[in-house]
C-alpha positions in Angstrom: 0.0 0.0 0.0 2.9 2.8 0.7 4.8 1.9 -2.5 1.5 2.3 -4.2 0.6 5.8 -2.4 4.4 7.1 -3.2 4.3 6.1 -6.3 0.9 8.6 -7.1 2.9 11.2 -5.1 6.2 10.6 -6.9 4.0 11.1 -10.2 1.8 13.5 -9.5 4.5 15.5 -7.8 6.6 15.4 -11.0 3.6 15.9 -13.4 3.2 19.6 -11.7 6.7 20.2 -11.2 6.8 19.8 -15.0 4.1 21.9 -15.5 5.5 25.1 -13.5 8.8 24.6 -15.3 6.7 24.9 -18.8 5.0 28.2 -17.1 8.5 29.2 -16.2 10.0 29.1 -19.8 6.9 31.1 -20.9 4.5 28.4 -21.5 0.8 29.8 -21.3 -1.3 26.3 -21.3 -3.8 26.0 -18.2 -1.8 29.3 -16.7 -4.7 31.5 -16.9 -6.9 29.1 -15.0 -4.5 27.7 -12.6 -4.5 31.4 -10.8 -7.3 32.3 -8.3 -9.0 35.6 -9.8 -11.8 38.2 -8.3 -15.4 38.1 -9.6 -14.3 40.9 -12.1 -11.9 38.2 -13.3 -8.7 40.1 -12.4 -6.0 37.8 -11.2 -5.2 37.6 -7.3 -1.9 36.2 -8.1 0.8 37.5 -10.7 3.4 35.0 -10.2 6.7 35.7 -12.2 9.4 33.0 -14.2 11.1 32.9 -10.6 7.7 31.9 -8.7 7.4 29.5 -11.1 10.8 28.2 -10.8 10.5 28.3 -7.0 7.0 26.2 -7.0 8.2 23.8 -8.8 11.8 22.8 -7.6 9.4 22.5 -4.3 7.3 19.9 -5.9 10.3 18.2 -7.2 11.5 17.7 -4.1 8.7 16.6 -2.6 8.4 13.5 -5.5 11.9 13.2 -4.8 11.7 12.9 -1.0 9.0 10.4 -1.8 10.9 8.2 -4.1 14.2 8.2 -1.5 12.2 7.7 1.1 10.5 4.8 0.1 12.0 1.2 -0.1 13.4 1.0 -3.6 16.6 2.3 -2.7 19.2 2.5 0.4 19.3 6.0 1.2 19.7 6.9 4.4 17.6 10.2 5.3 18.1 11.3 9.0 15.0 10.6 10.8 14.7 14.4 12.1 14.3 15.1 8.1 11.9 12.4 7.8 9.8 13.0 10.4 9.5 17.0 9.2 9.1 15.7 5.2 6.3 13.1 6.8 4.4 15.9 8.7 4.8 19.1 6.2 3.9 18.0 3.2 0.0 16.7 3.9 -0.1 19.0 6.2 0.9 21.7 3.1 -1.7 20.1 1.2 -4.6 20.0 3.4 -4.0 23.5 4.1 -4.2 24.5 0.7 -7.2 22.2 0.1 -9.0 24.0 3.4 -8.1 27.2 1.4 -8.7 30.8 2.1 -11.7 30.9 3.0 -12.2 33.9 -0.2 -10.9 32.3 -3.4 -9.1 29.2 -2.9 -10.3 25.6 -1.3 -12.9 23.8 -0.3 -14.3 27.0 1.5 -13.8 29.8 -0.4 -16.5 32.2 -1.3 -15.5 33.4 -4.8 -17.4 30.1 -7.2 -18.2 32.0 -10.3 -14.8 32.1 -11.9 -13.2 29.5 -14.4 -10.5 28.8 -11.6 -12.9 28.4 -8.8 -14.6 25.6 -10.5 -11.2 23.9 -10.9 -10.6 24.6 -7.6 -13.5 22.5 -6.7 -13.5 19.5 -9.1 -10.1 19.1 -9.1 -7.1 21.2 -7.8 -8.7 21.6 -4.3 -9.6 17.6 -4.3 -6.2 16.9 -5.8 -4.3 18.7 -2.9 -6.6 16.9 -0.6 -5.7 13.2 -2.5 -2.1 13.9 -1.5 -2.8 15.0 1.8 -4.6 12.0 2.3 -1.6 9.5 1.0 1.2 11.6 2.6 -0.8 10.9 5.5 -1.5 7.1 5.3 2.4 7.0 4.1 3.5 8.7 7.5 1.3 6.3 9.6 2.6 3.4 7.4 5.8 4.5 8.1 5.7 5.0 12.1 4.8 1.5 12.6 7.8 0.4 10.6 10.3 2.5 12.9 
């Protein structure tokens, strides 16, 4: 069950680190309605080629703490780092799928734009997939140690 949870992190975690490296070399696909906007349909967000960059060399390395902190190879992360990569990232995750409470998340109050239906159907259930995993990974994990 945990190889099969990290192995939908590792992936989805690389699939949107890709994606925010295309945004970063100037790529426009899905960029307009991956960023929360007001009910006039001006952006909340103008997030720059570093943002980008930033956002996803995060995600990268959360697929890649995944992947070395699974069983398919004999890396030895210090449990201290462990413990904080177990905790941080669903918690990161349900946090952004609680949201704002204005125009991002489950609760958010803003539902007429093109992003917040995406936020609802899938980016806000997506961050609370991996939430979910990250969390069934760390309890997985703590009966191992």
């Amino acid at each position: 069950m945990k190889s099969i949870l990290s192995i939908f992190l590792i992936g989805i975690f690389s699939v949107l680190a890709l994606v925010h490296f295309y945004w970063a070399t100037g790529g426009q696909w899905a960029f307009d309605s991956a960023l929360p906007m007001d009910e006039q349909g001006i952006r909340i967000l103008n997030p720059g080629v570093m943002d980008s960059v930033v956002v996803g060399f995060a995600l990268f390395l959360f697929g890649l703490f995944y992947l070395l902190s699974g069983d398919w190879f004999s890396v030895h992360i210090p449990n201290k780092i462990q413990r904080i990569g177990l905790w941080s990232i669903p918690i990161i995750f349900t946090l952004r799928a609680i949201g704002d409470f204005k125009y991002v998340g489950f609760f958010k109050q803003i539902k007429t734009t093109e992003f917040a239906r995406l936020d609802t159907f899938i980016y806000s259930p997506l961050c609370l997939s991996i939430s979910v995993a990250g969390f069934i990974i760390l309890k997985l994990k703590r009966k191992q140690v």
